[in-house]
C-alpha positions as CSV (number, residue, x, y, z in Angstrom):
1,X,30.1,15.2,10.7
2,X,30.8,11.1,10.4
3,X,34.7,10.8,9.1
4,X,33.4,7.4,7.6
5,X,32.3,7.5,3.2
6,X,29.5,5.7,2.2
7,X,30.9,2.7,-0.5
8,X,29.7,3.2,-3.8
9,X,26.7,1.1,-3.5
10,X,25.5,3.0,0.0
11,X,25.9,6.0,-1.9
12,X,23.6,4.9,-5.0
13,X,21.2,3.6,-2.4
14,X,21.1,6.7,-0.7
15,X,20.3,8.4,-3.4
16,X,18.0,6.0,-4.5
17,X,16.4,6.1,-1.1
18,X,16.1,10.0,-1.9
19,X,13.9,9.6,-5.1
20,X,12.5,6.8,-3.6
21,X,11.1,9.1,-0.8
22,X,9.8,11.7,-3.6
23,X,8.8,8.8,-6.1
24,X,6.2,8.2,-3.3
25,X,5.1,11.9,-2.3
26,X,4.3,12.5,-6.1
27,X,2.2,8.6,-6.1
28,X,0.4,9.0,-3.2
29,X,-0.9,12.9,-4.1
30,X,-1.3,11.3,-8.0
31,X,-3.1,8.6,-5.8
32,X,-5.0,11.2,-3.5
33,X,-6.5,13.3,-7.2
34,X,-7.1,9.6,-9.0
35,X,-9.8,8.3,-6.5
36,X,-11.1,11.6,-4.6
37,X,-14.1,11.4,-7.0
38,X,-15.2,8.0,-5.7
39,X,-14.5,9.2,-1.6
40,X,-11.5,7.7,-1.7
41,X,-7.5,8.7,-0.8
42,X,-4.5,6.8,-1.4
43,X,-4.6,5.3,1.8
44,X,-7.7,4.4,1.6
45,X,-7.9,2.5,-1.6
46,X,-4.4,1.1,-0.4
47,X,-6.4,-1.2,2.2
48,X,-9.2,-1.8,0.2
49,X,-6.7,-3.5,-1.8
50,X,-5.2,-5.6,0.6
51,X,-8.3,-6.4,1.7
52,X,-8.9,-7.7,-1.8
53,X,-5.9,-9.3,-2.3
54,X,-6.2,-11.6,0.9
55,X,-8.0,-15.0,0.6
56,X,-9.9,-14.5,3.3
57,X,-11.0,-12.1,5.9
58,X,-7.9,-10.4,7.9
59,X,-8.4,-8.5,10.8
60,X,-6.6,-5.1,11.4
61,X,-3.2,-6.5,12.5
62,X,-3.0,-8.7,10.1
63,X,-3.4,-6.1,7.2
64,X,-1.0,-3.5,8.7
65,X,1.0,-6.6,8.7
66,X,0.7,-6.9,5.1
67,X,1.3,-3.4,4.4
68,X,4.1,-2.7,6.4
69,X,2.6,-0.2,8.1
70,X,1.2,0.8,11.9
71,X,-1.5,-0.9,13.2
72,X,-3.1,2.1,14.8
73,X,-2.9,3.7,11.6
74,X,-4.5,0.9,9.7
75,X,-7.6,0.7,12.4
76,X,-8.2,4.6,11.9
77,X,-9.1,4.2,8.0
78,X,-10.8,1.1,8.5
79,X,-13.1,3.2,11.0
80,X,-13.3,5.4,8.2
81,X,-14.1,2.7,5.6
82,X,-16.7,1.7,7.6
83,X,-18.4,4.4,8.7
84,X,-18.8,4.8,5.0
85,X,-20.5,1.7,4.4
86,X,-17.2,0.3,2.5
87,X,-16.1,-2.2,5.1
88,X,-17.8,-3.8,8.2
89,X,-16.4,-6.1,11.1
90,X,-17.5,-9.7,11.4
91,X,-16.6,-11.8,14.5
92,X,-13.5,-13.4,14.2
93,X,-13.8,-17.1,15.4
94,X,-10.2,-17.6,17.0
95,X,-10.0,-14.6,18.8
96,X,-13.0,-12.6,20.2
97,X,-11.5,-8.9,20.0
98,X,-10.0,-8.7,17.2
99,X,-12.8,-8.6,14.5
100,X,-12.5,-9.8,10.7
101,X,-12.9,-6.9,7.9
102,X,-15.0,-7.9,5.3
103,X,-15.2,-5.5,2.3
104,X,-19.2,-4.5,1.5
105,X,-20.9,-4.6,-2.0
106,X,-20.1,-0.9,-1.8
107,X,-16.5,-1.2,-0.6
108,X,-16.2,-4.1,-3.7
109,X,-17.7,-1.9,-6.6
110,X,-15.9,1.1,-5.3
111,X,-12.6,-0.8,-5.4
112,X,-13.4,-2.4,-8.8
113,X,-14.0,1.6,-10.3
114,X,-10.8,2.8,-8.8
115,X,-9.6,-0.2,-10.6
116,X,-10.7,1.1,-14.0
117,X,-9.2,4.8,-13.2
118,X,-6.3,2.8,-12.3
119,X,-5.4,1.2,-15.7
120,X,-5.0,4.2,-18.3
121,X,-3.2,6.2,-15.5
122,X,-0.7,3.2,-14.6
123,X,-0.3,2.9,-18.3
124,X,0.3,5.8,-19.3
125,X,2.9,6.3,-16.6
126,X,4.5,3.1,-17.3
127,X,4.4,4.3,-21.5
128,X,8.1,4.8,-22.5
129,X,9.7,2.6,-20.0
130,X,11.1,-1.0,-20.7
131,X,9.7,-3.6,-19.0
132,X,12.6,-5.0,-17.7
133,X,14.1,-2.1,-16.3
134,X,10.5,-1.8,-14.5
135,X,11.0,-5.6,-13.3
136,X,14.8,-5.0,-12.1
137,X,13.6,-2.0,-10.0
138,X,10.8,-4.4,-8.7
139,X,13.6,-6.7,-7.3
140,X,15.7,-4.4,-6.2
141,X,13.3,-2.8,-4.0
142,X,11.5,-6.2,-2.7
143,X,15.4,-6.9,-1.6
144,X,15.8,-4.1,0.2
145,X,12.0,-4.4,1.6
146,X,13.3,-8.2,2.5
147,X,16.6,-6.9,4.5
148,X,14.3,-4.6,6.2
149,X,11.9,-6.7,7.6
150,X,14.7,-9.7,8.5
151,X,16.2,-6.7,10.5
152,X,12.9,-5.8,12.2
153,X,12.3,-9.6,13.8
């Protein structure tokens, strides 16, 4: 075992970083039983989001980008997503392999109805907590996702 202590802060963070890891086990299987009506999983409704959210067509790197999360990864649900008529490819003008996904009237209106699950469940989980100890977490964690990412370039 290390002979060197964590500082106080390292050791909040760790433990932080615990919850933090079960915080997300708990979301993604409350996720998983929110959407698995509509076909959907976490992950799955995770991209459909950042599809969404971009202002334009993205293709596969450019959303794992986005997501912090592994390409190969990414390009296995959008298969999925497509081969259920949610998504399809369109050619991407500045690069001839790597297609654009374009989100599908179905993949739209199946987003917009996770949507509507989305609301009563996010508020009743958020129901009790203050607002700015919800918005203090918020920065906390985007300053830690920052460090993260500055370390990975």
């Amino acid at each position: 075992m290390s002979k060197t202590k964590r500082t106080s802060a390292g050791a909040a963070l760790t433990d932080l970083v615990l919850d933090l890891f079960r915080l997300n086990s708990r979301m993604i299987a409350s996720g998983d039983r929110l959407v698995a009506g509509l076909g959907l999983t976490s992950a799955r409704w995770q991209i459909l989001g950042t599809i969404v959210a971009a202002d334009r067509p993205q293709p596969v790197a450019w959303l794992a980008r986005d997501l912090g999360a592994n390409r190969q990864n990414v390009q296995r649900i959008v298969n999925d997503l497509m081969a259920d008529g949610l998504v399809t490819f369109a050619a991407n003008p500045h690069h001839r392999r790597a297609q654009l996904v374009v989100l599908t009237d179905k993949g739209r209106e199946t987003y917009e109805a996770a949507m509507r699950l989305q609301v009563p469940w996010v508020n009743s989980l958020a129901d009790g907590l203050s607002v700015k100890d919800v918005q203090a977490a918020h920065r906390v964690m985007t300053a830690l996702r920052r460090k993260l990412e500055a370390g990975e370039r």
